[in-house]
N, C-alpha and C positions, 0 to 999 in steps of 0.2 A: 763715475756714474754707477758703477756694479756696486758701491758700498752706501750709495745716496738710496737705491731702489733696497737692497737689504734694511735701509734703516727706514724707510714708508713702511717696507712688509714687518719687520720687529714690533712700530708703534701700532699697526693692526693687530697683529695677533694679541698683542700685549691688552687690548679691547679685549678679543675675542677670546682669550685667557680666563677671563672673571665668566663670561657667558659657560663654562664646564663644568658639567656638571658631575657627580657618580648616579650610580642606576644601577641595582640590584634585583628590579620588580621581578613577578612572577613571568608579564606578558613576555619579557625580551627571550623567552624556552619555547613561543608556543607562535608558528606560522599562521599570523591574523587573517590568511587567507582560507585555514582548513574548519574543517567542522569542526572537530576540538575546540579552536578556539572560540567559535560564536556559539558551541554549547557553554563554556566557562564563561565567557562573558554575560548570556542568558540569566545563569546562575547568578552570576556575582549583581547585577544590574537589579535582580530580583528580590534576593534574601540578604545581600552584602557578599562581601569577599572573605576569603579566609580571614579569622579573627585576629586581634589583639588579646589574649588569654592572660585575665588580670585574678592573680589568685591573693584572697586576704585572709590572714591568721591573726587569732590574737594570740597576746602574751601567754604562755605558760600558764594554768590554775585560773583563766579569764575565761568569763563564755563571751560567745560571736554573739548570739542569738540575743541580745538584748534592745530598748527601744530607741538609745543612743544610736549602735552599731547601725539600724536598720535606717532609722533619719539621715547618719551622716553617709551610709551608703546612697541612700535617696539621692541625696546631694553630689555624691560625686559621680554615681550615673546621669545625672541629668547635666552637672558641667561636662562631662564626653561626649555625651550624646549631640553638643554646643558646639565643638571644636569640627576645627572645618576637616573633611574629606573623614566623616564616620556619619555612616548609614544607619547603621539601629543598635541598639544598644541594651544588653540582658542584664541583668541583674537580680537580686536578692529584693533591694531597696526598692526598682522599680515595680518588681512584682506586689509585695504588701501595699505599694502605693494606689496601685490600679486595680488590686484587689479593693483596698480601704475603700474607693472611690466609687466603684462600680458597685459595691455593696449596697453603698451609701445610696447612689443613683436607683436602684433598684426597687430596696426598702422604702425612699419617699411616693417612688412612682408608682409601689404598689397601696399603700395608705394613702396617698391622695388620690386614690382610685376610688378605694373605699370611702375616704374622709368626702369624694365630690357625688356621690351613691345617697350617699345618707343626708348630705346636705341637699338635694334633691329631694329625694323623699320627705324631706322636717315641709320645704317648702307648698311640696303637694299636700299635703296636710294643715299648712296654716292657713291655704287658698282655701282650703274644701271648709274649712272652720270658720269660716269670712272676717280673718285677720288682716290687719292692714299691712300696708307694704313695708312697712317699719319690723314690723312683730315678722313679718314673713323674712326677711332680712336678717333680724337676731336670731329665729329658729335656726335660722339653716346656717349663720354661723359655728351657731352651740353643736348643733347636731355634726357639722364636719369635723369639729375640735376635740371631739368626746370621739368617734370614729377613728381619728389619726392616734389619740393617744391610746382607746385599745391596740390598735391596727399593732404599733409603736409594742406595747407589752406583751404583746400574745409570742410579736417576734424572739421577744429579749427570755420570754420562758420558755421556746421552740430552739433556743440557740443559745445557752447559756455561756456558752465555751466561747463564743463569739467577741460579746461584752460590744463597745463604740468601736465602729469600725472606723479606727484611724492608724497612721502610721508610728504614731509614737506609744500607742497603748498595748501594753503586755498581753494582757489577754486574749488582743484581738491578733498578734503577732505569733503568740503560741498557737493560737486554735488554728489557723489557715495554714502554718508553715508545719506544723507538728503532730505525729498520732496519738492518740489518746493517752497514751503512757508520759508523753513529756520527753520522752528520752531520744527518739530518733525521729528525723527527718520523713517527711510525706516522700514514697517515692518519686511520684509527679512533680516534687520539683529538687530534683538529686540535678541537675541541671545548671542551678543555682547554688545548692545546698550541697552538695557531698556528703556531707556529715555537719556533726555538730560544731564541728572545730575549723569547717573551711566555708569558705565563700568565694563563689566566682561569677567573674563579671565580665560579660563576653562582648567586644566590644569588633561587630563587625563593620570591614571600612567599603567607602566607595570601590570600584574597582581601579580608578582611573588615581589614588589618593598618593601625593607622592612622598617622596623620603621626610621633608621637612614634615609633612604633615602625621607621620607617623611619628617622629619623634615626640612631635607638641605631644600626642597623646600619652606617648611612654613618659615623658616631660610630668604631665598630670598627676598618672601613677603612681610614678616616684617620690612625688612632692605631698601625694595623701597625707600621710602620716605627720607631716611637721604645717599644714597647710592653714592660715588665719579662721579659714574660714571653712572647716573641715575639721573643729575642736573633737567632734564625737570621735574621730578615728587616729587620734593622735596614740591608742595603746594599740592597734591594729599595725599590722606586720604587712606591706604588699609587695608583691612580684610580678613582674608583667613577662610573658611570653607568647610562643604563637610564632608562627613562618614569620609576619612582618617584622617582627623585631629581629627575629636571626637574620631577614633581608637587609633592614638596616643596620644592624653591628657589621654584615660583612661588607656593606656601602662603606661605614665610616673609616672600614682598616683601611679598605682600600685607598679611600682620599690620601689617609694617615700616613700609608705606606710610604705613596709617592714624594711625602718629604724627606723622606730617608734613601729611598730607592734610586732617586735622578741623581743628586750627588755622590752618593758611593758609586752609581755604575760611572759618572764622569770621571772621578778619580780613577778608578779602577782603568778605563781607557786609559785615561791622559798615561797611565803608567807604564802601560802596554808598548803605548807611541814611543814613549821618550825613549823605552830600551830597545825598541827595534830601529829606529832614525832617527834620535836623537834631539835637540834643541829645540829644531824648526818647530817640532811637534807641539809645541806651549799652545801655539794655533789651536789646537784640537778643541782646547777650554770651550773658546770663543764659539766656533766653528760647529760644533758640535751641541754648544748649549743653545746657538738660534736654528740649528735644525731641530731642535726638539720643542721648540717655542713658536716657531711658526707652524709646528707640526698640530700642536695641544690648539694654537690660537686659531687655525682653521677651521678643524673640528668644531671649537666649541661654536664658529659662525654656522655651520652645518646642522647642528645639534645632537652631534655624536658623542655621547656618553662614556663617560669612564666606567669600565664597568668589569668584572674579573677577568675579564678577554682579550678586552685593552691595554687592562694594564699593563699587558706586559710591551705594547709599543714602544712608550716613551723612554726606558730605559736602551733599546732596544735601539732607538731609532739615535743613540747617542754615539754607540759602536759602529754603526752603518755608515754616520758624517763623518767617523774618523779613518773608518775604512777608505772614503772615497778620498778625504785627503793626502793621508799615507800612499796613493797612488800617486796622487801627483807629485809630491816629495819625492818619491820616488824616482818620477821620469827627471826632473829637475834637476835632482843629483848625477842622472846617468848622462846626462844632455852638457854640450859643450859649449863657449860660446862667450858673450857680455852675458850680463843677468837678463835683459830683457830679450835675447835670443834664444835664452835656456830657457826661458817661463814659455813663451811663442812657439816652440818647437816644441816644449813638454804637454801644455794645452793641445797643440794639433793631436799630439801622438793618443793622449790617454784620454779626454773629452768623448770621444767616437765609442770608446769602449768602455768607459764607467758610462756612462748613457744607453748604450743598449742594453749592456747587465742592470742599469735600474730597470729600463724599460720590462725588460725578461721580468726581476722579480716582483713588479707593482704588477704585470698581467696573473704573476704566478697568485698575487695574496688577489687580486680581483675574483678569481676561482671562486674565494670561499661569499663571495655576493649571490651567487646563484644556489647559495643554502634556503630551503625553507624557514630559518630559524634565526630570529632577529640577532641574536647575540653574535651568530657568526658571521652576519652580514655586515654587523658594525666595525668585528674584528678586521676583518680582511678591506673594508672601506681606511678604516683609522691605519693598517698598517702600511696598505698603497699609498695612503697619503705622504705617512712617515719618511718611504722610499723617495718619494720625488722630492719631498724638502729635504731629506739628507742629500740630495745629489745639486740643488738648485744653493744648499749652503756651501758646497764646494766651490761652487761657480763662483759665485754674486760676494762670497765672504773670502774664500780658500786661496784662491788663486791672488787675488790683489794685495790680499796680507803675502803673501809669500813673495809678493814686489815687493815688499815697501820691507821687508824684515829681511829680505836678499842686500838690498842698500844701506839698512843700516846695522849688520851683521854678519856678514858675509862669507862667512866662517860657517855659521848655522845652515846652507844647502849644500857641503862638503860633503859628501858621501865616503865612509870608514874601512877603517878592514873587516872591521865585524860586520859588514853587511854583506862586504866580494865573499869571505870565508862561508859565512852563510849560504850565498848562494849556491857555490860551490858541493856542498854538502847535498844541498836540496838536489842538484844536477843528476847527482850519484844516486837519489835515492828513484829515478825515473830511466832507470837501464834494467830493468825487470826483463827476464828470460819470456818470450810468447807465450808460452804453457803455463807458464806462471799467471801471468796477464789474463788468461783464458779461462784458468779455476778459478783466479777471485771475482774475473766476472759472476761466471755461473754460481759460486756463492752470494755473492751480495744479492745477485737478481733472485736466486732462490729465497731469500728471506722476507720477501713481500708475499709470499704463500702463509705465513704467520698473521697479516695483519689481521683477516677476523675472528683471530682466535687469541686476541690479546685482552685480556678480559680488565674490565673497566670498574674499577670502585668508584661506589654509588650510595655507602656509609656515609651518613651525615656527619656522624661523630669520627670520620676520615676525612671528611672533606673542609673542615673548619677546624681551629686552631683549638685544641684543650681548654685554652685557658680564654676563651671568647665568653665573654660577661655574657652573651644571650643565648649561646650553647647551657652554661652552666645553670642558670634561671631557668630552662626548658628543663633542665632535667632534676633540677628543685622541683618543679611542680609538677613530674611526673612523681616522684619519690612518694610525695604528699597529697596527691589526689588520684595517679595514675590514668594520667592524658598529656598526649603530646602533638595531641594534631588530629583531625579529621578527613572522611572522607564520604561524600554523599551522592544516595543512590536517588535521580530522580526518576519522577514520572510527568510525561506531557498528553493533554488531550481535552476535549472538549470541556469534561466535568471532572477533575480528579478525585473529587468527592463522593462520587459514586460509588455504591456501595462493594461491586465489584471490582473498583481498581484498587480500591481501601485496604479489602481482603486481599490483592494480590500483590499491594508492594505490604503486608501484614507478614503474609507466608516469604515473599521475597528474600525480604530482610532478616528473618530469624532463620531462612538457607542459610544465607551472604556469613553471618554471626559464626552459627554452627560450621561450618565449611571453613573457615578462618582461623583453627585452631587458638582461640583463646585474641588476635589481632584485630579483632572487629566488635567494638562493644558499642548497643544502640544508647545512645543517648536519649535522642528526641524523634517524633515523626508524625503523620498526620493521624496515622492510626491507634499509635498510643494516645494523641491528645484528646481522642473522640474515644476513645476506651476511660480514657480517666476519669469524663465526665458522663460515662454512662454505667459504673461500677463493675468497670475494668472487662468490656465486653463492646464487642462492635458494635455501633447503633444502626438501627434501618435509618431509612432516607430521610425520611420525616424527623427523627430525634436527631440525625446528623444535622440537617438544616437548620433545628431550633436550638443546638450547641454551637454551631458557625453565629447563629444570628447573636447571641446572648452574650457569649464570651467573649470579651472585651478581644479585639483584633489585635492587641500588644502582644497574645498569646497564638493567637493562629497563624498571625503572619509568618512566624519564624518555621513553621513546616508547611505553609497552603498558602498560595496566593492564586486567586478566581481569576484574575484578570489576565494573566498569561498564564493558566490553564497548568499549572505547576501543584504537585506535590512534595515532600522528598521526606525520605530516613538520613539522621545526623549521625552516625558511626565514630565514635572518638578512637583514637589510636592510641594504647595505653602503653607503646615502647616504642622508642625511636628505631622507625623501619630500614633497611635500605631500599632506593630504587628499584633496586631486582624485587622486592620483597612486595613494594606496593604493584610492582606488574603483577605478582600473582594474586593477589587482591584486587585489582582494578580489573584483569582477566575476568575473576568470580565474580564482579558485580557483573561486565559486561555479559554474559555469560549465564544469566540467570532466565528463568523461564520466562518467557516471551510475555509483555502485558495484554488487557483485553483487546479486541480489534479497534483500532481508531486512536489508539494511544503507544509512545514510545517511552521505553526508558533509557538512562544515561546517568553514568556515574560522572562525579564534580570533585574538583577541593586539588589544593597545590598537588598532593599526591598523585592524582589523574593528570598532572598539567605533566611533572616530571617524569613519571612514565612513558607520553605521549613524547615528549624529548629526547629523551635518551632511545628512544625505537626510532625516532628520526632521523637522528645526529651517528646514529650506528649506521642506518643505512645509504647515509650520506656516503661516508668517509671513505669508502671504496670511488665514489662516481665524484665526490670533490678532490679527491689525490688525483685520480686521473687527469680530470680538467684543469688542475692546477699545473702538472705535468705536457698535458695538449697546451697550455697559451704560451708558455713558456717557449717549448718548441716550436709554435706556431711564429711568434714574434722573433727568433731566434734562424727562421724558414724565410721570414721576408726582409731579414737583413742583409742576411749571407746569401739568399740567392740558391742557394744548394745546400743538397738533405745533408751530405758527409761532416761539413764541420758543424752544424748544429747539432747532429747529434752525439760529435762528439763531445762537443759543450756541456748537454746535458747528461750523458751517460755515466760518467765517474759518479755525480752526486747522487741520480737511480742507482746504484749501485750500491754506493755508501746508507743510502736511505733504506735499502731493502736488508742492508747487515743491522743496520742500527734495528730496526722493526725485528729480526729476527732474535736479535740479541734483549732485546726489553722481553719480548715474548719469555726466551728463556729463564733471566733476571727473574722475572715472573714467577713464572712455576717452581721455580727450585728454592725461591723465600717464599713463596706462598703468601704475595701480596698480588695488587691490582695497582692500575696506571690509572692516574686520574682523568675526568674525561675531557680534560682540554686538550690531552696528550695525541687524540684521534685526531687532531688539526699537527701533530708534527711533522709526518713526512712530505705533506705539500710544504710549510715552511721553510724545513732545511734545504729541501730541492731549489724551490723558489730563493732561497740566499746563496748556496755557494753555489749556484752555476754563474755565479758572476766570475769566481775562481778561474772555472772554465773559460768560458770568454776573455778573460785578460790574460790569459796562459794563451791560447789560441792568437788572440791579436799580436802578440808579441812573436809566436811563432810564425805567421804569413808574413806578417814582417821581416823575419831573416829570409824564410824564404822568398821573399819577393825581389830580394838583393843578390840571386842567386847563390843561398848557404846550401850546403846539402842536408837532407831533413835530418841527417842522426848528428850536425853541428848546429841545424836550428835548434834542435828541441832541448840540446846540450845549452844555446845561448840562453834562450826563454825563460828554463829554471833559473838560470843565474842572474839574469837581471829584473827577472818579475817575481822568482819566485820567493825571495823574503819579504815584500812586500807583501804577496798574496798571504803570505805567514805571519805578518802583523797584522793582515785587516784580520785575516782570520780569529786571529787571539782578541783582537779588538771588539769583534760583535759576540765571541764564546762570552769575552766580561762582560758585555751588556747584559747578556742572557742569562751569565750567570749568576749575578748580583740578585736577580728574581728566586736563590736560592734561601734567602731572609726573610722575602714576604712571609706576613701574616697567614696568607690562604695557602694549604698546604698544597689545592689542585696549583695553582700559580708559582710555589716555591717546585715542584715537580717536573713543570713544564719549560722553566728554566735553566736545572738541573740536565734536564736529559735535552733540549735544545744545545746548549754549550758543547757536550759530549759530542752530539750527532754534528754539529760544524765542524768539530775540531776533526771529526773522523771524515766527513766530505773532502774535507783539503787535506787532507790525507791522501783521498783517493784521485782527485785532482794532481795532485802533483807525483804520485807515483804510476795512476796506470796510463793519465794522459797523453806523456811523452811515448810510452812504446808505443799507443794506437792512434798517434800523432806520423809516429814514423810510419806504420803499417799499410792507414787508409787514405790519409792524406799526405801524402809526399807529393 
């Protein structure tokens, strides 16, 4: 029946398996409940989301600026602008386009003003002459046709540098994009143009746009150049970057990873098993591959994401199912009996106690739910879950295989020398002198005075792998145009157009600039664009409003939108910042002098989202380690019934957690690195895993004594018959953990690292300072 119900739950998950997805977005940093986030949302809903930054080069001794280059850009802004989940779309191509157009639009509206003036007037004239209706007819023909084609010359002599305004004619492409010299770029649209030899096409997304959809775009991109129907740009060179692609390359390791990562860390166990209990252990394969299967397949019914926080579950939650089974093997071996009075006996005994240790560590990862910050609410949802299928695979899988492999093997639940000699050893290592006991207390507890001073790398180019295709592209087209990313200062309020708010995000922003040593260069804004078009000087209200009216909206939108009362300054980032770096930048925008009355400002852009993160997830991590440490206790309070053995439960691994936090601190400053920021979620982890250690140390020791052993021969038996199994689960969840030492992402390959360490040092602590404050408090 226990293997009928594991194989319903298998065929489900094994559904719910395709339903998983990865998630790297911006939003899963930013608590959908805080202002930050519905100012970024504002933002992104408004003007688009942080961009797709698509830079194009031609060949060597090639110009860009030609009527080929400018059509086939046309074309391949307006196929982007097509593709689902993208908002608006800047370009070169589009510009000349909307120019050509509106030119075009213009010039007829203004000659058929004139041309319907004069035809008028032929016809007052033919009336007053008492022509007929025919003659009055052809007069005012002639006279509109003769009126439009001066109208038509007068322009073409007023504009010579102009020539037809189209998108494929040279001349009209140099006059509009070019200064009179030919040789450089109109500053007004360096935006577009950089220079003569680059072009960029800013291609911003929905806010809501997800992985698929940003690929198709990048998809696009990369396909310009060899593209049927994209002949002009086939000598054109393009690179797409921008945060969503770096979102996306670190989505796709991530998927990527986990075909590497689940099997190595199952090896990895399975190996562990076999040389601490030998045979039986083959189980683990199985046993441990549908704990991680129904773990992924729940989830993905859920809609909990894979996501760099995650990832480290699934490996994770492989070591965990083998831990729980190595328990049972364990009692199995030590149990007397038929087979089926050794499984019966071994179930009653360790059941009660791998169940409350999951219970403890799925309350300990629930902690991390009460984060403002989606990413870590998903983490500690995905790794509770993991807990309860690695304990419900023991059940439903473990135990019944361990019947049916007892009757036809029988030989494989013998327990060896090398496990009594083991245990033995461990016995010895839990006769610690009181004094002794009592300084590695006060040491370990001392070492969580370190925790907010373990300083967190917040480097980009630290926190993704060297050799990440969208790392290295981002920093191609900073080389080559010098931009890596934006940040924007807006203004909100009835009229942002006014002349006074105009002038104060004018002076604002060229503070923000100046005060930025050299990290804050304006790109675009509403006051440059209304300066551009009034020869490079603020216009009163009146010329503001007849430059809003006139100028084609392709161009205002992107700094002014009237209808939610928005302006902003676009600041491009001309060096990859760190975190810390954009705090002091996002500081300076917030920071700036106050706008007129009636109006707010507020700086935007992934920079401001991760700022806003990392000051959250800092101030978290004190009041989430606690909570993680109170449910644990808590659940550990209404078990036992009484405070003494729970807290000795939990006190070894506090302990160990406060050496290990002290010890990274030190690691720290004497290599003069930083801890990556997943690292802030370690100490409730390891807490929350090895107090299982605890509990099965403890259950085993009530145990003797409940038989009347005296406490300095229980705690003598308990190491010896629980404590190599607590030494293989242990080594069992370090390999899970440490297998995350390969990942691609080096915060993930870090956090695995120093996870493995901090268990192995728990059960450490567990099993040496347990037994003397086993014998002390509770005898």
């Amino acid at each position: 029946m226990l293997l009928l119900l594991a194989l319903l739950l298998s065929a489900g998950s094994a559904v719910g398996l395709t339903r998983l997805r990865p998630d790297a977005r911006v939003d899963l940093l930013v608590d959908p409940n805080g202002a930050a986030f519905k100012d970024q949302a504002l933002f992104a809903d408004t003007f688009g989301a942080d961009p797709v930054v698509v830079m194009a080069k031609p060949a060597s001794g090639s110009s860009l600026i030609t009527p080929d280059h400018i059509v086939g850009l046309s074309h391949l802004e307006g196929k982007l602008h097509q593709a689902a989940g993208v908002k608006k779309v800047y370009g070169p191509g589009t510009l000349v386009n909307t120019l050509a157009i509106s030119t075009t639009t213009i010039l007829l509206d203004a000659c058929a003003q004139e041309g319907k003036a004069a035809e008028a007037a032929a016809r007052q004239q033919a009336i007053a002459a008492g022509k007929t209706a025919a003659q009055q007819d052809q007069a005012g023909q002639q006279a509109f046709q003769q009126a439009v084609s001066a109208c038509a010359q007068r322009y073409a002599k007023a504009f010579p540098q102009l020539g037809v305004p189209a998108v494929n004619n040279p001349t009209f492409i140099q006059g509009v994009l070019l200064e009179p010299d030919g040789q450089h770029v109109r500053p007004f649209w360096n935006w577009a143009l950089p220079d003569m030899q680059h072009a960029v096409i800013t291609v911003r997304l929905d806010r809501n746009a997800s992985l698929d959809q940003v690929r198709h775009v990048i998809d696009i991109v990369n396909s310009a150049s060899t593209s049927g129907d994209l002949k002009e740009l086939h000598d054109l060179r393009f690179t797409a970057s921008g945060s969503p692609a770096l979102t996306l390359s670190v989505a796709d390791s991530i998927l990527s990873s986990l075909a590497l990562l689940v099997p190595l860390a199952l090896v990895a166990v399975l190996v562990v098993a076999l040389l601490a209990l030998g045979a039986s252990m083959l189980l683990t394969i199985l046993v441990a591959a549908l704990g991680a299967l129904w773990t992924a397949g729940i989830a993905g019914f859920l809609g909990l994401p894979v996501t760099p926080a995650t990832l480290v579950v699934l490996p994770v939650v492989l070591g965990l199912a083998a831990d729980y089974l190595i328990q049972s093997v364990n009692r199995v071996m030590e149990s007397e009996g038929t087979l089926e009075e050794r499984l019966t006996l071994a179930a009653r005994r360790i059941l009660p106690s791998t169940g409350l240790a999951a219970a403890a560590t799925a309350a300990g990862m629930l902690a991390f739910v009460a984060s403002g910050i989606p990413l870590i609410r998903q983490f500690g949802l995905f790794m509770a879950l993991g807990v309860v299928m690695a304990c419900l695979a023991n059940y439903l899988v473990g135990l019944p295989l361990l019947l049916l492999l007892g009757r036809r093997v029988p030989w494989a639940l013998k327990g060896g020398g090398f496990r009594a000699a083991a245990g033995r050893r461990i016995a010895r290592m839990g006769r610690l002198a009181p004094p002794v006991v009592v300084a590695l207390l006060v040491i370990g507890l001392a070492g969580w005075a370190a925790l907010p001073s373990v300083k967190i790398e917040t480097d980009p180019a630290q926190l993704v792998s060297a050799n990440d295709a969208a790392f290295v592209q981002a920093e191609a087209v900073r080389k080559e145009i010098g931009l890596t990313g934006e940040i924007d200062l807006l203004v909100q309020g009835p009229d942002p157009a006014a002349p006074d708010v105009v002038k104060w995000l004018d002076q604002a922003s060229r503070h923000a600039a100046a005060q930025s040593g050299g990290d804050l260069k304006p790109l675009e804004s509403l006051p440059a664009f209304l300066a551009g078009f009034n020869q490079g000087t603020l216009p009163d209200p009146d010329r503001s409003a007849l430059i809003l009216s006139r100028i084609p909206s392709y161009f205002s939108s992107a700094v002014y939108d009237k209808s939610q009362g928005l302006a902003l300054t676009i600041f491009g980032l001309p060096h990859v910042t760190s975190v810390e770096r954009d705090h002091v930048l996002v500081t300076g925008l917030d920071q700036v002098a106050s706008p007129p009355s009636g109006y707010r400002a507020f700086p935007a852009g992934l920079a401001v989202v991760a700022d806003r993160a990392l000051s959250e997830l800092k101030g978290e991590q004190l009041r989430l380690t606690g909570l993680s440490i109170g449910l644990i206790l808590l659940v550990l309070l209404l078990a036992y019934r009484r405070p003494v053995p729970a807290i000795l439960a939990i006190l070894p691994t506090v302990v160990a957690a406060g050496a290990a936090t002290g010890l990274l601190f030190l690691v720290d400053s004497l290599s003069g690195q930083r801890s990556s920021p997943i690292t802030i979620l370690l100490e409730g982890v390891v807490v929350a895993f090895a107090t299982e250690f605890g509990v099965l140390w403890l259950a085993r020791y009530r145990g003797e004594r409940a038989v009347g052993v005296e406490p300095s021969d229980a705690a003598g038996r308990a190491s010896t018959g629980v404590g190599p199994a607590i030494a293989a689960s242990a080594l069992a969840l370090a390999a899970g953990f440490a297998v995350l030492a390969i990942s691609p992402v080096p915060s993930v390959r870090d956090f695995g690292i120093w996870s493995a360490f901090d268990l192995i040092l728990a059960t450490a602590a567990v099993l040496i300072l347990l037994p003397p404050l086993a014998r002390r408090w509770y005898a």
